[in-house]
TORKOL-4160 file (C-alpha; in steps of 0.2 Angstrom, whole numbers, padded with zeros to 4 digits, m for minus):
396
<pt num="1" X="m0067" Y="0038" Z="m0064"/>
<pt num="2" X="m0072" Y="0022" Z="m0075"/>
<pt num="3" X="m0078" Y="0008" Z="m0068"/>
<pt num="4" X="m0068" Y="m0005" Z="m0064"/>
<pt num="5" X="m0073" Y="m0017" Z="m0077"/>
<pt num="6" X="m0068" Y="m0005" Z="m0092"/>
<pt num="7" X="m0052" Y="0001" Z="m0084"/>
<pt num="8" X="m0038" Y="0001" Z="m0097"/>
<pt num="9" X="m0024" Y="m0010" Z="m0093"/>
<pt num="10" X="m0015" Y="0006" Z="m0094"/>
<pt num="11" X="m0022" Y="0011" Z="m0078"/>
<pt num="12" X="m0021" Y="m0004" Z="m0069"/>
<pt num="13" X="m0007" Y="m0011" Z="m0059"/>
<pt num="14" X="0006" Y="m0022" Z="m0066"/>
<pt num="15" X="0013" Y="m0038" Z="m0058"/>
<pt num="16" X="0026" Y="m0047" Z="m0067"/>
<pt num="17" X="0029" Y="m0066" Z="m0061"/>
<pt num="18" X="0046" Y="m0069" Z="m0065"/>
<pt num="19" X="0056" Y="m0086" Z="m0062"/>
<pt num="20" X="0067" Y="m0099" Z="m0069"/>
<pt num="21" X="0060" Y="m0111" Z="m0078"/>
<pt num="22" X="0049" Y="m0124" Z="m0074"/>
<pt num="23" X="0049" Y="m0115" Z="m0056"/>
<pt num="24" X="0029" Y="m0113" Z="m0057"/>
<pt num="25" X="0026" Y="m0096" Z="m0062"/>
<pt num="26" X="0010" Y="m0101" Z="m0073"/>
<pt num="27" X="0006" Y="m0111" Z="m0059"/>
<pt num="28" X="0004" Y="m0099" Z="m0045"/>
<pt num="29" X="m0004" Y="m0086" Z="m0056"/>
<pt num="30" X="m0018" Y="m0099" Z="m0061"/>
<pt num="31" X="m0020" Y="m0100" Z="m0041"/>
<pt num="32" X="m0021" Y="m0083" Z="m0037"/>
<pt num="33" X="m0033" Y="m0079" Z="m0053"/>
<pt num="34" X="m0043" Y="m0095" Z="m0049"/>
<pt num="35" X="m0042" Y="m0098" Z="m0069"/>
<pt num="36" X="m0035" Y="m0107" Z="m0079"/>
<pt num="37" X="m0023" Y="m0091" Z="m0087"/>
<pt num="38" X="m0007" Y="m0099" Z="m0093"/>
<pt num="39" X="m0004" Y="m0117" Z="m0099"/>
<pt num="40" X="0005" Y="m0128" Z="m0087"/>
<pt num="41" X="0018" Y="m0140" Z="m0090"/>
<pt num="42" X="0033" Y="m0152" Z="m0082"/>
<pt num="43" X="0039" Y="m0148" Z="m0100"/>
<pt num="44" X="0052" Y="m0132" Z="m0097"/>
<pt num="45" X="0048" Y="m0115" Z="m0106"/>
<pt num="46" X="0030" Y="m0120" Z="m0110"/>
<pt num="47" X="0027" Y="m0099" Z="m0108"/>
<pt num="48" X="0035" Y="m0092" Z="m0124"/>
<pt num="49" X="0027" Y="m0075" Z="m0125"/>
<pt num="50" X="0020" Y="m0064" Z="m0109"/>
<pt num="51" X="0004" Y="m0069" Z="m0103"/>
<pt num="52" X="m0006" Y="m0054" Z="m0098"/>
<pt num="53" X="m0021" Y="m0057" Z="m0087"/>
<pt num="54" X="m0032" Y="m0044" Z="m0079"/>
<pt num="55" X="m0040" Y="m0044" Z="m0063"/>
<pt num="56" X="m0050" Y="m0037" Z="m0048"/>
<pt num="57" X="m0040" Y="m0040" Z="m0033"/>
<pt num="58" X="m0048" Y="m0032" Z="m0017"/>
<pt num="59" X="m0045" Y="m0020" Z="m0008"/>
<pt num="60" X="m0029" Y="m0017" Z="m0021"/>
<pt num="61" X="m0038" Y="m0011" Z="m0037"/>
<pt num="62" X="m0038" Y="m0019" Z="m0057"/>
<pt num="63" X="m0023" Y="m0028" Z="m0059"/>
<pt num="64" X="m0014" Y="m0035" Z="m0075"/>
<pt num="65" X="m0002" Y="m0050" Z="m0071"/>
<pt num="66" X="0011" Y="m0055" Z="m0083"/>
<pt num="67" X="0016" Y="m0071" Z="m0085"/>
<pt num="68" X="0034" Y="m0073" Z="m0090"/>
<pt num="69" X="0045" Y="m0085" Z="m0099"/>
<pt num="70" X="0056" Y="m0095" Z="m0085"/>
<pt num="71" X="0075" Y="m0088" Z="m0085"/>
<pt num="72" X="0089" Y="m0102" Z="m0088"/>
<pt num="73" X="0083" Y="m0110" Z="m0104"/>
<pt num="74" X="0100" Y="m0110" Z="m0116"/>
<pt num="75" X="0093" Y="m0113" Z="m0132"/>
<pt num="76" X="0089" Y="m0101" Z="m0145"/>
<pt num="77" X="0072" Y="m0100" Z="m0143"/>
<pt num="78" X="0075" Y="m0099" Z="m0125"/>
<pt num="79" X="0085" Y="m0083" Z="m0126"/>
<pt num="80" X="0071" Y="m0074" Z="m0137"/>
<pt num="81" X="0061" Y="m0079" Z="m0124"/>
<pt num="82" X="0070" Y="m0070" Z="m0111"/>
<pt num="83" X="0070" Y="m0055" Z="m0119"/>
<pt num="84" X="0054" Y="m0054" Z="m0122"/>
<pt num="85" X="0052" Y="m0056" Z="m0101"/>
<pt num="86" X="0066" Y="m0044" Z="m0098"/>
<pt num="87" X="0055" Y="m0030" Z="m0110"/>
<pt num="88" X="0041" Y="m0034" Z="m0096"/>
<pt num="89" X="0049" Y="m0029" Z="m0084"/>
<pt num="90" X="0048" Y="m0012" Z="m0094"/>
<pt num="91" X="0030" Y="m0009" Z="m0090"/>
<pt num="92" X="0029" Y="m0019" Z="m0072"/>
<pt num="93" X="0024" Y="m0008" Z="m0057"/>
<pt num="94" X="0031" Y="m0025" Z="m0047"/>
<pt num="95" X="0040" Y="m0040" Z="m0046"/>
<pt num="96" X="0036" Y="m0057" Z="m0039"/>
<pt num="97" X="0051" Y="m0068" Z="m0041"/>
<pt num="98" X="0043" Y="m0087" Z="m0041"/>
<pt num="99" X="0057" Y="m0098" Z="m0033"/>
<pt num="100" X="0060" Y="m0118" Z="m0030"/>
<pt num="101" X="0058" Y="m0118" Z="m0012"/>
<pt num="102" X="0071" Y="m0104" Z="m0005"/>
<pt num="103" X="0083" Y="m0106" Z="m0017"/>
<pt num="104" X="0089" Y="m0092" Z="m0024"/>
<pt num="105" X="0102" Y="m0095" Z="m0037"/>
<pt num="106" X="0110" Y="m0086" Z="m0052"/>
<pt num="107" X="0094" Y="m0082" Z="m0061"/>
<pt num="108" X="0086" Y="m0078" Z="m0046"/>
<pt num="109" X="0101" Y="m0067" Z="m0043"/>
<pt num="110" X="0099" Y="m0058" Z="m0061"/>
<pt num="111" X="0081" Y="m0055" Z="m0057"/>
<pt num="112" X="0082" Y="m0046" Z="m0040"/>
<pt num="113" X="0099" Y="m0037" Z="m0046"/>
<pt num="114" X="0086" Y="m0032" Z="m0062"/>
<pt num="115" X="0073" Y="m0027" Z="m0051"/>
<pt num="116" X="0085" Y="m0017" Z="m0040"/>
<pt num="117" X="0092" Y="m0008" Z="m0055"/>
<pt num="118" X="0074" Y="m0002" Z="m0060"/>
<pt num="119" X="0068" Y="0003" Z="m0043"/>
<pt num="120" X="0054" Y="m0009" Z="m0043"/>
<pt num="121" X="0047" Y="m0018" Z="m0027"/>
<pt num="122" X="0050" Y="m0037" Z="m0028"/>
<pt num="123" X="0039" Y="m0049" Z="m0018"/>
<pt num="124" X="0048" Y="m0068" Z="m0016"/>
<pt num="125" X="0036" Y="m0083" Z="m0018"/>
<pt num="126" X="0045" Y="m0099" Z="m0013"/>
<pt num="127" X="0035" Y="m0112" Z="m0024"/>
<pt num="128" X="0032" Y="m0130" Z="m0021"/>
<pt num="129" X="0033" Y="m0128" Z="m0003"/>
<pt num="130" X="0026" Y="m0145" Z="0000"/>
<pt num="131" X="0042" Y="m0153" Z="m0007"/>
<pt num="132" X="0056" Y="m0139" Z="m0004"/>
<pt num="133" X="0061" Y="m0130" Z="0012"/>
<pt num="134" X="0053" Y="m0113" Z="0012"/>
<pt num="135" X="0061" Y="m0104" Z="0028"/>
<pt num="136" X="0066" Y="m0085" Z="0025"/>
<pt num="137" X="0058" Y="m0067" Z="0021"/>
<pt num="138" X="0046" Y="m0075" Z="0005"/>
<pt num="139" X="0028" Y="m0081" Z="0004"/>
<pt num="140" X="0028" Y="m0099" Z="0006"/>
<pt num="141" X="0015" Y="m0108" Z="m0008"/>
<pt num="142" X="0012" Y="m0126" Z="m0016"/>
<pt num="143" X="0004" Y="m0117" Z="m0031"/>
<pt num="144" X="m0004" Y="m0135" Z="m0035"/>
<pt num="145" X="m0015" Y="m0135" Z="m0019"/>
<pt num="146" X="m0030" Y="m0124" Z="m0024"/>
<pt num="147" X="m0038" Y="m0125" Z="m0008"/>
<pt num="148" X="m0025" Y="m0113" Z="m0001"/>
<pt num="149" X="m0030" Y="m0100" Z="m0014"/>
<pt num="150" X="m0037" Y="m0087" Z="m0002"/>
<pt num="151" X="m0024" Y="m0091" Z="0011"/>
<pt num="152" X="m0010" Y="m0087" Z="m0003"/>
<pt num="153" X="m0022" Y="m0072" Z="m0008"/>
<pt num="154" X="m0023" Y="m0061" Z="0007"/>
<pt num="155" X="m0003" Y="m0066" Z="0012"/>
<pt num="156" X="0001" Y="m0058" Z="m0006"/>
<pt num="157" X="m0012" Y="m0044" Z="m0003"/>
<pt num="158" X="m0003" Y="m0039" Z="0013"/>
<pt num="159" X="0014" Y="m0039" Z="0003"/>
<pt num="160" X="0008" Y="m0029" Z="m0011"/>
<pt num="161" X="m0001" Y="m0015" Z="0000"/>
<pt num="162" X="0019" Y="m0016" Z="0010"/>
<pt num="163" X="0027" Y="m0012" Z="m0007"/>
<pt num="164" X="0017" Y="m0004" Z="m0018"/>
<pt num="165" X="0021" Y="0019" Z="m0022"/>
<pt num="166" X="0005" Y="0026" Z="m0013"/>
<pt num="167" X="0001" Y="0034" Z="m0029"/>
<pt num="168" X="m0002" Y="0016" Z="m0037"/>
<pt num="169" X="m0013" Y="0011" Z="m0023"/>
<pt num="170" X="m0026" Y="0023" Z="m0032"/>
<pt num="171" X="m0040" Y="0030" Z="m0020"/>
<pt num="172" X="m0059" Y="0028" Z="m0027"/>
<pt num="173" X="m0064" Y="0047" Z="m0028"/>
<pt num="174" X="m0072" Y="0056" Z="m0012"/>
<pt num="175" X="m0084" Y="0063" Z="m0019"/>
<pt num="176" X="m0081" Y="0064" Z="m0039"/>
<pt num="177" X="m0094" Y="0050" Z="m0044"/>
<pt num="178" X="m0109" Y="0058" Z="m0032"/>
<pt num="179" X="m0109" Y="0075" Z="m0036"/>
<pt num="180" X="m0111" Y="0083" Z="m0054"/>
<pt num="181" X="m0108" Y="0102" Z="m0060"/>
<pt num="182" X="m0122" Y="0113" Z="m0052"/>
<pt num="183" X="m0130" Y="0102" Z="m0041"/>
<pt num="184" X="m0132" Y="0106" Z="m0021"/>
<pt num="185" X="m0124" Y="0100" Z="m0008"/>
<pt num="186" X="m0128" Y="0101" Z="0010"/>
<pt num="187" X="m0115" Y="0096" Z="0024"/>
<pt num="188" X="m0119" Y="0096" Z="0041"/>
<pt num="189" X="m0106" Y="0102" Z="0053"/>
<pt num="190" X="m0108" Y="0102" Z="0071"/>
<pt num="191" X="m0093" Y="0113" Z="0081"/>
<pt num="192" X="m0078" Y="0098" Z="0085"/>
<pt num="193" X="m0071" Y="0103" Z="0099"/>
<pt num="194" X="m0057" Y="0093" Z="0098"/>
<pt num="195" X="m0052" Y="0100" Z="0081"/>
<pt num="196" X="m0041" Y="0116" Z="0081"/>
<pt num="197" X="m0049" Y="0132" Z="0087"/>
<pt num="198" X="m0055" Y="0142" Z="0073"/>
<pt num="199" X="m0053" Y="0127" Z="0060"/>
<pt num="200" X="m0063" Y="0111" Z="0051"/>
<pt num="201" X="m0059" Y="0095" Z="0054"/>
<pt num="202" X="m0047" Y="0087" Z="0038"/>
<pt num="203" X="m0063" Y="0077" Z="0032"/>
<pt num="204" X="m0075" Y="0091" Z="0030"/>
<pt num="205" X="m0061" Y="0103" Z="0019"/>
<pt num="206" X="m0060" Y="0089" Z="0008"/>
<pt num="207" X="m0077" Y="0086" Z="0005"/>
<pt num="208" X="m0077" Y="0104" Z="0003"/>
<pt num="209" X="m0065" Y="0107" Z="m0009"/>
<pt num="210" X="m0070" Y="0090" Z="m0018"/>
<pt num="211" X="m0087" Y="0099" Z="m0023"/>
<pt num="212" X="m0076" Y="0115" Z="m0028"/>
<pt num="213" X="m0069" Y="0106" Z="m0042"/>
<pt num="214" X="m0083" Y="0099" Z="m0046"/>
<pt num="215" X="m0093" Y="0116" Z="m0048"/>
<pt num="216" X="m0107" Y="0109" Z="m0035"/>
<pt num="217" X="m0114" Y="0122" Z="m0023"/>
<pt num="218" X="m0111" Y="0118" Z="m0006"/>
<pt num="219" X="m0122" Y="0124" Z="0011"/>
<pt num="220" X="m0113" Y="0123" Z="0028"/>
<pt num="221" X="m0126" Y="0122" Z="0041"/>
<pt num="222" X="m0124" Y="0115" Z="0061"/>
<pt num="223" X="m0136" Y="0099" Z="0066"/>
<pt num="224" X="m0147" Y="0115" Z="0072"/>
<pt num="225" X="m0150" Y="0124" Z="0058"/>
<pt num="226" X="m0152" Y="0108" Z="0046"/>
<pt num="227" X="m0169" Y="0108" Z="0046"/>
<pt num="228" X="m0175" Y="0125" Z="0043"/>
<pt num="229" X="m0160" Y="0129" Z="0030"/>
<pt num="230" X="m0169" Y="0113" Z="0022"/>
<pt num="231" X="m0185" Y="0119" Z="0019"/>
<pt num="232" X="m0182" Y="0137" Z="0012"/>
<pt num="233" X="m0173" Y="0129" Z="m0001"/>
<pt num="234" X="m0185" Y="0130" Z="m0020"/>
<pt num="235" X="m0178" Y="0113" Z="m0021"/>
<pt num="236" X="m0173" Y="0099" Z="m0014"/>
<pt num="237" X="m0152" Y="0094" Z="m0012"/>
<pt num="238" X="m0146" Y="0084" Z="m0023"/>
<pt num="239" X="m0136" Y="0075" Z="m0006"/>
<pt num="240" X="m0133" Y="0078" Z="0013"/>
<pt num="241" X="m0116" Y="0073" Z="0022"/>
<pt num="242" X="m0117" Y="0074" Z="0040"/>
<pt num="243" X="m0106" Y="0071" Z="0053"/>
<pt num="244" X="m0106" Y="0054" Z="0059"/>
<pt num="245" X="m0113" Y="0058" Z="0078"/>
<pt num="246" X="m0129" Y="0067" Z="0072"/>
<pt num="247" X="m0134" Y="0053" Z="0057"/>
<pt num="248" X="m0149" Y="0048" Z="0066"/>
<pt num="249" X="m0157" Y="0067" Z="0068"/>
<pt num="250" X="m0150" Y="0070" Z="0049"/>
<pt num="251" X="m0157" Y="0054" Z="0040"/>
<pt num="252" X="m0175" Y="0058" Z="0051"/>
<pt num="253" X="m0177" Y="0076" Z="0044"/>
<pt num="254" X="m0173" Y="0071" Z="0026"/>
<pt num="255" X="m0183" Y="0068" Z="0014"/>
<pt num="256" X="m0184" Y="0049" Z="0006"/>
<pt num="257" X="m0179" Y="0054" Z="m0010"/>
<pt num="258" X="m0164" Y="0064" Z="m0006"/>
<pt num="259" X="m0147" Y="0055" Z="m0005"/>
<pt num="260" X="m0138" Y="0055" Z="0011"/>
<pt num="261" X="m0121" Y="0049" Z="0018"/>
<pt num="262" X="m0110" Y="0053" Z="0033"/>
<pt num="263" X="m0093" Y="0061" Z="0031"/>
<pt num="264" X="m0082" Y="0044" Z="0039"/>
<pt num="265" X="m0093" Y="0036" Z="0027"/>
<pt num="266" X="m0085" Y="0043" Z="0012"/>
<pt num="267" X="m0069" Y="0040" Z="0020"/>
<pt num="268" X="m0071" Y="0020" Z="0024"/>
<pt num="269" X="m0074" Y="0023" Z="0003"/>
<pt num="270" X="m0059" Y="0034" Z="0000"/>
<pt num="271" X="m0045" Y="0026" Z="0011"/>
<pt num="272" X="m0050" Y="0010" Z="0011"/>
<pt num="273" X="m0063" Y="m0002" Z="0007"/>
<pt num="274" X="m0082" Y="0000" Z="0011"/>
<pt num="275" X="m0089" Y="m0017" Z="0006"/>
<pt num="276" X="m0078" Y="m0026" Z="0020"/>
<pt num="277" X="m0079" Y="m0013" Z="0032"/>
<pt num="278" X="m0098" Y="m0014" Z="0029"/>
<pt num="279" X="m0099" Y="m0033" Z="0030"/>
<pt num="280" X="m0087" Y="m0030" Z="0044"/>
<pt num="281" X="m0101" Y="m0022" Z="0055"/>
<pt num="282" X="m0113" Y="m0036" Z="0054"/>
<pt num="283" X="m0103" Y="m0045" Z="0068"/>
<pt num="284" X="m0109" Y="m0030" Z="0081"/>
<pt num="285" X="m0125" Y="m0040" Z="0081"/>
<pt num="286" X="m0116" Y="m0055" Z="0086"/>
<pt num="287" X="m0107" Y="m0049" Z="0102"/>
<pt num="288" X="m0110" Y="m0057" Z="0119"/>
<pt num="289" X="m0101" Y="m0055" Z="0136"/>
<pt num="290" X="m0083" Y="m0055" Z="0137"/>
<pt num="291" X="m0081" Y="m0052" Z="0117"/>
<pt num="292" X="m0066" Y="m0042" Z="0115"/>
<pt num="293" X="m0066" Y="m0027" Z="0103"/>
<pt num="294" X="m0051" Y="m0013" Z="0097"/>
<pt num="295" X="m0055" Y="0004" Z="0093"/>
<pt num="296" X="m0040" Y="0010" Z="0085"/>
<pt num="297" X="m0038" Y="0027" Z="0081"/>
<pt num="298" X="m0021" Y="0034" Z="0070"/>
<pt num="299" X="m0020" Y="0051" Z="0077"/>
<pt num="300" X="m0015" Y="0054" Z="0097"/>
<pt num="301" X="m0026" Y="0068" Z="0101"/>
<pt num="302" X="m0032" Y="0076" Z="0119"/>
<pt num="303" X="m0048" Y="0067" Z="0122"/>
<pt num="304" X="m0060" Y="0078" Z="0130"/>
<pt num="305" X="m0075" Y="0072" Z="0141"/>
<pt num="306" X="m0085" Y="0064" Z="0130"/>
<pt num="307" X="m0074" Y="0056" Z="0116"/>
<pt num="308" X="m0081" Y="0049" Z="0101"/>
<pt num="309" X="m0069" Y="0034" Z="0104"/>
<pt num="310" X="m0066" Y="0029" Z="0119"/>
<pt num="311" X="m0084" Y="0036" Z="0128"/>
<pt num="312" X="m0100" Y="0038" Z="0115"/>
<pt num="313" X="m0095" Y="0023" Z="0104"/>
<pt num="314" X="m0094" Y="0011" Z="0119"/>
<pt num="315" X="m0108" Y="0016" Z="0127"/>
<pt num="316" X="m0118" Y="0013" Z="0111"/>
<pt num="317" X="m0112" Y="m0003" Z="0108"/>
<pt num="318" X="m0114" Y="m0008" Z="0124"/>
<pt num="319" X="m0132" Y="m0002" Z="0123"/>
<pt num="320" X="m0136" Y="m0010" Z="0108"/>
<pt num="321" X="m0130" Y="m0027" Z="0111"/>
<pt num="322" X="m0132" Y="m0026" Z="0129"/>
<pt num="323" X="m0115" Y="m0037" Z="0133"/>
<pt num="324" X="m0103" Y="m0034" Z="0144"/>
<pt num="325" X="m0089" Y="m0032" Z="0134"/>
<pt num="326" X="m0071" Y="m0029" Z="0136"/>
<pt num="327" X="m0066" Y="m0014" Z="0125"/>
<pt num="328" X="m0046" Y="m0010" Z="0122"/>
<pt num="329" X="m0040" Y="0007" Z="0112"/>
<pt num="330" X="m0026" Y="0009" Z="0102"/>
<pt num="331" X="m0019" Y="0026" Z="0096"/>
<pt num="332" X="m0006" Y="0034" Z="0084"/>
<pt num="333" X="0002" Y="0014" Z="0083"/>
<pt num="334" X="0002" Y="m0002" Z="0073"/>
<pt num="335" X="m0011" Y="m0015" Z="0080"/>
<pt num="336" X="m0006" Y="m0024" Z="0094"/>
<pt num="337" X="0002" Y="m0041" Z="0091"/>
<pt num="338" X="m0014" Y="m0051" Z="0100"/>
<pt num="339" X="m0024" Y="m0045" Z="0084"/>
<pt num="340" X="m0033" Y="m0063" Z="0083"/>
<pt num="341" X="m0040" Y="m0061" Z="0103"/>
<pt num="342" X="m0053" Y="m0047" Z="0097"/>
<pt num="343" X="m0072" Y="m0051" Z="0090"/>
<pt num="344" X="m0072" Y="m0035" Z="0080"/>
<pt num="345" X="m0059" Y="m0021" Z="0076"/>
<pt num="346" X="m0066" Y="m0004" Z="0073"/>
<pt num="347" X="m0055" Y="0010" Z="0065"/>
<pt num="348" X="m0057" Y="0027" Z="0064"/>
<pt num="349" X="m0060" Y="0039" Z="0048"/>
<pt num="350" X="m0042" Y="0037" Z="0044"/>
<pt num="351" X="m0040" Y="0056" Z="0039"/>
<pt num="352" X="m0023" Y="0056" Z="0045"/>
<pt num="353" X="m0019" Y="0041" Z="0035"/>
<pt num="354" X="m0014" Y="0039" Z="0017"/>
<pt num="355" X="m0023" Y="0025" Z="0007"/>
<pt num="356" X="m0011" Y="0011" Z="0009"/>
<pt num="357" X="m0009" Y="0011" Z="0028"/>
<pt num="358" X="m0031" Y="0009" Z="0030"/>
<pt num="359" X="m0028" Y="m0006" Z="0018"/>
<pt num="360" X="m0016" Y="m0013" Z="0028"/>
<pt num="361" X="m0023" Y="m0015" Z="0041"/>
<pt num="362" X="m0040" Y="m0019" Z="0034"/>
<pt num="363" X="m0029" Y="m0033" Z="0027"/>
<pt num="364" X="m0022" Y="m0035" Z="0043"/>
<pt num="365" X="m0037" Y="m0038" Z="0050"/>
<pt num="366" X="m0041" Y="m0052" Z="0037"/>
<pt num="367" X="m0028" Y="m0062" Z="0041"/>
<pt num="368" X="m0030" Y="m0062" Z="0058"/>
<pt num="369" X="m0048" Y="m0068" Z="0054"/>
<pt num="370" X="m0055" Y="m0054" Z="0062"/>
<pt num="371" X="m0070" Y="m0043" Z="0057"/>
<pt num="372" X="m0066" Y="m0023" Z="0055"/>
<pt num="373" X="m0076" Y="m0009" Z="0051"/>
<pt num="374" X="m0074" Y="0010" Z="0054"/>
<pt num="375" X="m0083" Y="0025" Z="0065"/>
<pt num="376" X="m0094" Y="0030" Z="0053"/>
<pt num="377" X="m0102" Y="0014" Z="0046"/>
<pt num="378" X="m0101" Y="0007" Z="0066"/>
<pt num="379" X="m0111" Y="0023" Z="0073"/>
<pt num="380" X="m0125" Y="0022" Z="0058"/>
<pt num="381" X="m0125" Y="0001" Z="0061"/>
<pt num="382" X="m0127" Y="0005" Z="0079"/>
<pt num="383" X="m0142" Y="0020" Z="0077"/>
<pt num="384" X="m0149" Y="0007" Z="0064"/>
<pt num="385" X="m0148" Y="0020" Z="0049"/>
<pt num="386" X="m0134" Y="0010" Z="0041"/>
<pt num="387" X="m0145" Y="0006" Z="0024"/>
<pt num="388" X="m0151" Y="0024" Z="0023"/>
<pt num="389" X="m0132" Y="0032" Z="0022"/>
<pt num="390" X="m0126" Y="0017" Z="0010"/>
<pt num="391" X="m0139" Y="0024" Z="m0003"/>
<pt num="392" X="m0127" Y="0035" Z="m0013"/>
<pt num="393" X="m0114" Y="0020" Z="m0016"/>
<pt num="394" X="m0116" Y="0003" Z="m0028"/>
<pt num="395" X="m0109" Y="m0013" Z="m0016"/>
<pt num="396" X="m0116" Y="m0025" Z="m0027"/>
């Protein structure tokens, strides 16, 4: 997988910012890119020919916005122009249908029917929202205040991830970019005795299977066996996943220069994003008595005794920071509507999820203002190997 900052545009998502004119498509996209991207004008059809504009936008992926020429200008000119934004519609993934207020009209009409007949997603933005009413199912923006920019940002974000194919929501690899033909891999798997009888957990196949196709070697060993397995090896692994509730005997019996990560870990990568759900875990050292936190899991499952979610991780929060604090779970649901009441959010590996619901709720989370994180990166926060396990990955 390339970088991101050599991604083709042909791999990148495309948003096309359509409108009538002078409705403030070039506007809102140079508040959304924070750049000064397309020329702005009170002058209608200042855009003549489509603006393409790349960008990063977290948790989402690379990005290639087109700005469009605005619908409703009668000259000549004005109709080459519209064809020319009709023909971006041919390459756009998504809509965003840029409106005066709430208004939609005929151009606005010809645009969603447009978008309709293509099957693509459209997202209404109802511009100038300081000046024109803005009530109904849109995103309300006055593209001219830039202080609202990361306001604007994670509404849109939240929209996107709603609307968006799964399959353009593309996942960073499991395990492509760490392991390499013929190296070793070591994966530590204690017995989960709340996964089938007789079968692995969904994470630990995937790992599997993910160093399959990369023709790596892989060594199954239980948290008892690590060690000894370790040392008759002629040489060292070239990386050791373990399960998240043994990271702390696993990153103690390896050696310093032997990469390391937990299995939860690679998935806060794989389904959603590790750099917030990293800076997310930083607030677990700021909790006092009374601080509310959510442990969500998407899977309803029969808890046994000693269940990773609602007993061992409390316990070890509450051990660490010492507070008394009042911890709610959530199971196989959306988040509950008091989102905002909780300190911290902390969301399991997400195996049962696809890529798009992770990132809504780690979007979810954002809005509410709330810090989120997930088992793996919480329990190696909490047994204060956190650094050690992150070694494998670049979050600069």
């Amino acid at each position: 997988m390339q970088p991101v900052q050599t991604t083709p545009k042909g791999l990148r998502i495309h948003i096309a910012v359509l409108g009538r004119v002078n409705a403030g498509k070039s506007s809102f996209l140079n508040l959304v890119t924070g750049q000064q991207t397309s020329i702005t004008s009170d002058v209608a059809g200042t855009t003549t020919d489509v603006v393409e504009k790349t960008q990063e936008l977290l948790p989402i992926g690379p990005v290639v916005w087109l700005d469009t020429a605005g619908l409703g200008d009668d000259t000549l000119l004005g109709e080459k122009r519209i064809e020319k934004t009709k023909r971006a519609l041919d390459k756009a993934d998504v809509v965003l249908l840029i409106c005066e207020g709430n208004h939609i009209g005929e151009e606005e009409s010809e645009i969603i029917e447009e978008a309709q007949k293509r099957n693509l997603p459209l997202i209404k933005i109802f511009n100038k929202s300081d000046i024109l009413p803005t009530g109904g199912e849109g995103i309300a923006v006055n593209s001219k205040d830039l202080s609202s920019r990361d306001k604007v940002l994670t509404l849109l974000k939240n929209e996107l991830i709603k609307v968006l194919p799964n399959e353009l929501l593309n996942a960073p690899s499991l395990l492509e970019d760490l392991v390499k033909a013929h190296q070793t891999v070591i994966m530590i798997v204690p017995i989960d005795y709340e996964a089938p009888k007789g079968r692995l957990i969904l994470p630990q196949v995937q790992a599997i299977r993910d160093c399959l196709d990369a023709d790596a070697s892989i060594i199954v060993v239980k948290e008892n066996d690590y060690l000894s397995v370790l040392n008759n090896l002629k040489q060292k692994p070239d990386l050791v996943i373990c399960d998240s509730q043994v990271v702390d005997q696993m990153v103690a019996q390896t050696p310093s220069d032997v990469k390391c990560t937990t299995f939860s870990i690679l998935f806060a990568r794989f389904k959603g994003d590790l750099k917030k759900l990293v800076k997310g875990a930083e607030v677990i050292n700021t909790l006092q008595d009374k601080d509310k936190v959510l442990i969500a899991e998407s899977c309803t499952h029969h808890a046994i005794e000693d269940d990773i979610g609602k007993v061992k991780i409390p316990n070890w929060l509450r051990k660490k920071t010492g507070a008394d604090l009042q911890i709610d779970h959530v199971s196989g649901c959306d988040f509950p509507p008091n989102l905002g009441e909780y300190k911290l959010v902390i969301q399991c590996g997400g195996c049962m999820n696809n890529r798009k619901e992770i990132l809504s709720r780690i979007n979810k989370c954002e809005q509410a203002r709330v810090a989120v994180t997930n088992y793996g990166v919480c329990i190696s926060a909490l047994k204060g190997v956190l650094n050690r396990v992150l070694e494998p990955f670049d979050l600069k």
